[in-house]
Steps between C-alpha positions, in 0.01 A plus 500: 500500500193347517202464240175622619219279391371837309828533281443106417198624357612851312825316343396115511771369219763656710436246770452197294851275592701467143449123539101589391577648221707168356329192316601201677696402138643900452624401888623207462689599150678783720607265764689315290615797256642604878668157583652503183647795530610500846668115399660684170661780786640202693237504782419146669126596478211191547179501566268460812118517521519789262735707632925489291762422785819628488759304736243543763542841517274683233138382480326674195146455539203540199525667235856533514572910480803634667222623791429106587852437605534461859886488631681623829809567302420785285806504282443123376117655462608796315619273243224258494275779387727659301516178252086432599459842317568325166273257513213582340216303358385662157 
């Protein structure tokens, strides 16, 4: 489904990207509140130009939400955002 450029302007916070609504610090305090606890659930997670590898085979781009995980094998990416769902900057 498709956004018309009229909805953009009825409902514009609904298509703003989460990444917008982040300070640069609040973003970069989640990243590592999300390497953390991806290293604490034994995942071999590093960074890369922004984005948290996983063995090459999960990329989780900014800001790190369970919807920013991009992975062809969707068990290994149910659990990714299962454990990304705890990670919350307060």
């Amino acid at each position: 489904m498709k956004a018309t450029l009229e909805a953009k302007k009825l409902v514009p916070e609904l298509f703003v990207s989460s990444s917008a609504k982040l300070s640069r610090m609040a973003l970069t305090e989640r990243k590592n509140i999300v390497m953390q606890l991806l290293l604490d659930n034994r995942f071999p997670v590093r960074e890369e130009n922004d984005n948290l590898l996983i063995e090459d085979n999960i990329w989780i781009q900014p800001p790190y939400y369970p919807e920013n995980c991009v992975c062809t094998n969707s068990i290994i990416l149910s659990k990714v955002q299962n454990i990304l769902i705890y990670a919350n900057v307060e």
